[in-house]
N, C-alpha and C positions, 0 to 999 in steps of 0.2 A: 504494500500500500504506500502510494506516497504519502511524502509531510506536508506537501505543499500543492494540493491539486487544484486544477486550474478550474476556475471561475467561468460560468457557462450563462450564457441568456439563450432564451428561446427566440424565432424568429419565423415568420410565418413567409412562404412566395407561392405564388401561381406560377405552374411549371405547364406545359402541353405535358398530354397522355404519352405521346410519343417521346417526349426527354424523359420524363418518369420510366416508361418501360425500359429504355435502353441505361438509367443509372441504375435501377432494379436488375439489371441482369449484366451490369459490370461488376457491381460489388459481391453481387451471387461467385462467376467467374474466381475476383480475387477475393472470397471468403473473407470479407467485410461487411458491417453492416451498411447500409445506403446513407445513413448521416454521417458514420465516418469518411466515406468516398467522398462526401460532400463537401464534409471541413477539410479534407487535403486539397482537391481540386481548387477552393476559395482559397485557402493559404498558398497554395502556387502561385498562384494568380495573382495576388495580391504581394508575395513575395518576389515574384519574378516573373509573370506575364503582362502584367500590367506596363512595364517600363522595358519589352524588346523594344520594340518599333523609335520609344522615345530614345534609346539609345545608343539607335542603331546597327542593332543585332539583324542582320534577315538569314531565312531559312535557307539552307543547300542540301541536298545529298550527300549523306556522310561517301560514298563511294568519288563521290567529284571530288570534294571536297580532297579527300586525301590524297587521290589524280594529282589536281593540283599542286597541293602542298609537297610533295615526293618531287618535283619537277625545280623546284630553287635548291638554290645551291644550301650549303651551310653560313654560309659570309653572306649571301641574300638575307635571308632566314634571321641572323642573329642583329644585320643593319636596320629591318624592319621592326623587330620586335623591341630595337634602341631609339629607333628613330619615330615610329609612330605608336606601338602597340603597347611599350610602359607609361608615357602619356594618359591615353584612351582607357585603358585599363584603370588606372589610378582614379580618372575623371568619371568614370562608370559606378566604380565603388563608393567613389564620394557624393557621386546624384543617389542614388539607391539607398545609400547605409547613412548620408548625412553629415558622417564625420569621417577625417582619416587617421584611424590608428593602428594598430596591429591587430586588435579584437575585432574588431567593425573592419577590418577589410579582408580578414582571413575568415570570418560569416560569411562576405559576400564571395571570394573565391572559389570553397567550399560549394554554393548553392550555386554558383557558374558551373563548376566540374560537373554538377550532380544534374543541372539543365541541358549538361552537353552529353547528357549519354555515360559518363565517365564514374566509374566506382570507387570511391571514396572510404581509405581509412583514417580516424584521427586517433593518436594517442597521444595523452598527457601526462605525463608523470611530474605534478609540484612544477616548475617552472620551465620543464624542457616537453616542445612540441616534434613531434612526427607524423607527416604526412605521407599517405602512399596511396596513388593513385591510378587504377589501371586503365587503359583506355587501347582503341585500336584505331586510333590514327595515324601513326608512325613515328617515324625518329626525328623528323625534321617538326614536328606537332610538340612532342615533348623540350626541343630545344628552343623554340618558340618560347614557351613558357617558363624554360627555367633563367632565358635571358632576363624574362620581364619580371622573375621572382626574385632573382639576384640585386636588379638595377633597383625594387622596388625599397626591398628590405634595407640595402645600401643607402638611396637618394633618403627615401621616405622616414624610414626608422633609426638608423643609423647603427643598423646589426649585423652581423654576417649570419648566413643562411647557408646549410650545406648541401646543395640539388644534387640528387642524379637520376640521370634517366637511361632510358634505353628505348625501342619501338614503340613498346607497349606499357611505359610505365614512368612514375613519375613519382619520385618521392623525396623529400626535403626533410632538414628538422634545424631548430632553433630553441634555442634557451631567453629566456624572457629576461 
């Protein structure tokens, strides 16, 4: 049992037959009930659906998508990800989350990976953080990001950060 359970109001909507049936037989599917499907799909939304388009996120085929990104060099790769995508990133977390600190933009990072498809571990043990993240974008994807995690933790916080990746994988860790 938690100590601290969260605070619930009720709330009433008119839905069509037809969205009813089809959340009726998502939550059946994923062996939920239909209000918890409810309050995840709201809390997505409102965590991170609400603000793609504001900031500029649009959709691709992860298959192109990686086409793509496979096709730059590593010196492309690492100039882009210094020259516009630690910018962009930094300026995303800070519309979204409000403020920039290590807490508040390792939230928003987090719910990035996890909106991108990309499976997320965190552990914290007291003041030291480890992230590890699997994804199947490739190796030029992973270096992408650990340029923008290095330049961030550096520029922004003033920490060192230890990345490595590989194809499929991505995992960092820091001391607070």
């Amino acid at each position: 049992m938690s100590s601290n359970p969260k605070k619930t109001s009720t709330i009433t909507f008119r839905l069509d037959d037809a969205t009813i049936k089809r959340l009726r037989s998502e939550s059946s599917t994923r062996q939920v009930s239909t209000n918890t499907l409810v309050n995840q799909a709201l809390k997505q939304f409102l965590d991170w659906g609400m603000y793609e388009s504001t900031i500029g996120f649009v959709l691709i085929n992860k298959q192109v998508f990686v086409h793509v990104f496979e096709k730059l060099t590593q010196k492309d790769v690492i100039q882009i990800a210094s020259r516009v995508g630690k910018d962009e990133v930094k300026n995303m977390a800070l519309f979204m989350k409000g403020k920039m600190d290590v807490k508040s933009f390792l939230s928003w990072f987090e719910l990035r990976m996890i909106n991108s498809s990309v499976q997320v571990s965190h552990i914290q043990e007291d003041e030291f953080h480890r992230y590890v993240m699997k994804h199947e974008l490739g190796k030029n994807w992973s270096l992408y990001h650990k340029t923008i995690l290095e330049l961030i933790f550096e520029e922004a916080f003033n920490k060192k950060i230890n990345v490595k990746i590989d194809k499929t994988m991505i995992s960092f860790e820091f001391s607070e």
